[in-house]
C-alpha positions as CSV (number, residue, x, y, z in Angstrom):
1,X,30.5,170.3,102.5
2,X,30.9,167.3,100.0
3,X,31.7,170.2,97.2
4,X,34.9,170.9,99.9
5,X,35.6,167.0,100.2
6,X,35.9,166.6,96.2
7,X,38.0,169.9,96.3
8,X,40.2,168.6,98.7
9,X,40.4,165.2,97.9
10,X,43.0,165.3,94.5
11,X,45.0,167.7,97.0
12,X,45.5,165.4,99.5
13,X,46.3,162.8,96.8
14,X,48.7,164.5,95.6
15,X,50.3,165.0,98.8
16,X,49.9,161.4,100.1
17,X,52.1,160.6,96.5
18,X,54.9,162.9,97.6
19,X,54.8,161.8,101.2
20,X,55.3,158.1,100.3
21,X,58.0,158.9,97.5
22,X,59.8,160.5,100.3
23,X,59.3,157.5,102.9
24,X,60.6,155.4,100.6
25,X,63.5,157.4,99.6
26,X,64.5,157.6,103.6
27,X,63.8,154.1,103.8
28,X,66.1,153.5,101.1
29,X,68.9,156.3,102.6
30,X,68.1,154.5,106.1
31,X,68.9,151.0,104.6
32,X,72.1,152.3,103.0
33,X,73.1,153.6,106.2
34,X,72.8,150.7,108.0
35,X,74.5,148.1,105.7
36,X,77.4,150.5,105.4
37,X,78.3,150.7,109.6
38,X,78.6,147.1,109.4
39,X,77.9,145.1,106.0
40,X,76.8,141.9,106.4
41,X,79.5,140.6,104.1
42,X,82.2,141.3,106.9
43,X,80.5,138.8,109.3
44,X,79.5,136.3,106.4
45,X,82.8,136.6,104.3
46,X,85.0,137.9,106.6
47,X,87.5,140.8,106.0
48,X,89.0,140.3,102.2
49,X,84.9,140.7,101.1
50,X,84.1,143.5,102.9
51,X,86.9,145.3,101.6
52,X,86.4,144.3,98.5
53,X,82.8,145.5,98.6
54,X,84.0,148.6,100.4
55,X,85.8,149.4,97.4
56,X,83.5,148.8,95.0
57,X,80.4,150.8,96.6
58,X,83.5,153.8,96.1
59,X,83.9,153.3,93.0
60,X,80.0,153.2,92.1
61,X,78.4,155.8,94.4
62,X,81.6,158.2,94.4
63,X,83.3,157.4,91.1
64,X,86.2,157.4,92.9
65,X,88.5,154.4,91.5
66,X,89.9,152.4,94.5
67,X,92.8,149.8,93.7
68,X,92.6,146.6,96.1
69,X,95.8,144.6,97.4
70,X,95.6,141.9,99.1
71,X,98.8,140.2,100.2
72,X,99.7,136.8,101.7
73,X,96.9,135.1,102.8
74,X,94.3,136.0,100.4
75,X,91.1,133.0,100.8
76,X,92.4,132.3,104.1
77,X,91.5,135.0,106.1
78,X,88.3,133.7,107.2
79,X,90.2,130.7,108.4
80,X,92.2,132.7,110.6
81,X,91.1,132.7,113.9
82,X,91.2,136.4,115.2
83,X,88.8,138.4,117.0
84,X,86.3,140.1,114.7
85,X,87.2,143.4,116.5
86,X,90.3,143.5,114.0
87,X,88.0,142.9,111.2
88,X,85.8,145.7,112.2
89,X,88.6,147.7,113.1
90,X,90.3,147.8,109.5
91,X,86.8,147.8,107.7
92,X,86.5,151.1,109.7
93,X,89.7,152.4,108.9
94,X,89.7,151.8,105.4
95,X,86.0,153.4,105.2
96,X,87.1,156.5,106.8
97,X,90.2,156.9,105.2
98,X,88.1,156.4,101.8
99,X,85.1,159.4,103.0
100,X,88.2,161.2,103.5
101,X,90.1,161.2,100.3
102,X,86.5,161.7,98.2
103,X,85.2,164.0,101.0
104,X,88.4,166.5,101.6
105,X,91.6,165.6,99.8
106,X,89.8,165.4,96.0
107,X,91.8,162.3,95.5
108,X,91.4,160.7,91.5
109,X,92.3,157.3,93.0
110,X,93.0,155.5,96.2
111,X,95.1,152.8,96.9
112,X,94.4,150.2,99.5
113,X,97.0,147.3,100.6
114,X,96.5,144.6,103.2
115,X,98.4,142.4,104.3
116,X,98.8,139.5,107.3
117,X,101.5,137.8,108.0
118,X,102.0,135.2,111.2
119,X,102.4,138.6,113.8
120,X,100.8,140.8,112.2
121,X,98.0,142.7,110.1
122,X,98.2,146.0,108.6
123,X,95.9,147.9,106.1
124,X,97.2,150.5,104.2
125,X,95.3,153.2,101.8
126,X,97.0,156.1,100.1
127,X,95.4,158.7,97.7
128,X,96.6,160.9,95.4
129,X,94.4,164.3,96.9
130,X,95.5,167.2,97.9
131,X,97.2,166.5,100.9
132,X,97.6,168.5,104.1
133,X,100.7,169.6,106.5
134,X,100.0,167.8,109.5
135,X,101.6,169.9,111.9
136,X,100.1,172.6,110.8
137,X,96.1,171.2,111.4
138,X,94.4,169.2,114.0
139,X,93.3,165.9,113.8
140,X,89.5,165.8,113.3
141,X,87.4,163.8,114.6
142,X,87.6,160.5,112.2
143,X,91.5,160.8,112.7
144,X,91.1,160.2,116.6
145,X,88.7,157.7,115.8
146,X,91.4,155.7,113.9
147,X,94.3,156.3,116.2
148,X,91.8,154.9,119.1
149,X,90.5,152.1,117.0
150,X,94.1,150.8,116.5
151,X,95.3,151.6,119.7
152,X,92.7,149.4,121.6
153,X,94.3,146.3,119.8
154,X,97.9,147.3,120.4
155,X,98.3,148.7,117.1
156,X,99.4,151.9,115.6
157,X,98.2,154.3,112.9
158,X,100.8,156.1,111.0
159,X,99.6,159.0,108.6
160,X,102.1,160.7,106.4
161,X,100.8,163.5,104.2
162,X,102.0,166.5,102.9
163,X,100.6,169.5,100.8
164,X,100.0,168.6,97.1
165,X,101.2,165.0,97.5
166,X,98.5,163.3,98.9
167,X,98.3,161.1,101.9
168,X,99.3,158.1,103.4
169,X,97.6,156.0,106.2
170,X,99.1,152.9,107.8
171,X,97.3,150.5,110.5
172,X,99.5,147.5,111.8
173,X,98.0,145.7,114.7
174,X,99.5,142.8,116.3
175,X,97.9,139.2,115.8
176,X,98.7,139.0,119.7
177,X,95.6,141.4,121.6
178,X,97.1,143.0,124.1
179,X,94.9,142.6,127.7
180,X,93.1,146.4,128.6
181,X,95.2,147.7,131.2
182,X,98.3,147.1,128.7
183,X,96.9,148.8,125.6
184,X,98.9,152.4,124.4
185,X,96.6,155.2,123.3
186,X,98.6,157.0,120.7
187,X,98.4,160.6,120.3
């Protein structure tokens, strides 16, 4: 029996190596995961940071080069007092519009404008992909998932795209939150 042990024993080494290089790694995936559904940076540094960091975890992970606008009040935007439901709102719709030019349209580069003015906020990110004819496809899941997003603030979400010239997406929600019963689900 202790002949079996020693037999055993630089097996079960071995496997006890692999098992925690593979905790770690879905430790490491599990962290990820959680710091991009809601970076710490948009609560500590408000939205300009998070979008800024947004872009910049595209550009390392993906190598997908993401230009960043921001117009008007640029510092100030922490100052502003807004819900932080437009904050996460716009963080979400720029991440999805991102996963979706690197994921589907094969974009080289994304653009990604925001601006706020007294009324209003609006984000928008364009990419140079593939493009798609609207009319002609569904909207998937992450597309609802906008639309909704913007339409429980009041807002809207324009998309323009068509086949070989990329696509355009447009958020504008209005600084003034409309109450539940008054909010317009677009389609």
């Amino acid at each position: 029996e202790t002949c079996m042990l020693k037999d055993v024993r630089p097996q079960l080494q071995t496997g006890l190596q692999e098992l925690a290089q593979l905790t770690q790694g879905t430790l490491e995936n599990v962290r990820t995961l959680a710091l991009q559904l809601r970076p710490g940076v948009l609560d500590d540094l408000g939205l300009d940071a998070a979008l800024r960091w947004l872009a910049e975890d595209f550009r390392q992970r993906l190598q997908l080069p993401v230009e960043l606008h921001i117009d008007g009040l640029e510092g100030t935007l922490r100052e502003r007092q807004y819900p932080a439901l437009y904050a996460t709102t716009l963080f979400r719709i720029a991440q999805e519009c991102l996963t979706n030019a690197a994921r589907y349209a094969q974009a080289q580069k994304v653009s990604i404008t925001f601006k706020q003015d007294v009324q209003s906020i609006s984000l928008h990110v364009s990419d140079d992909g593939c493009g798609y004819d609207p009319t002609k496809r569904s909207s998937g899941l992450g597309i609802i998932g906008m639309r909704e997003r913007a339409a429980l603030l009041g807002g809207k979400l324009v998309i323009s795209s068509r086949p070989g010239e990329g696509t355009s997406v447009e958020a504008i929600l209005p600084l003034s939150i409309p109450r539940k019963e008054d909010a317009v689900y677009a389609s």
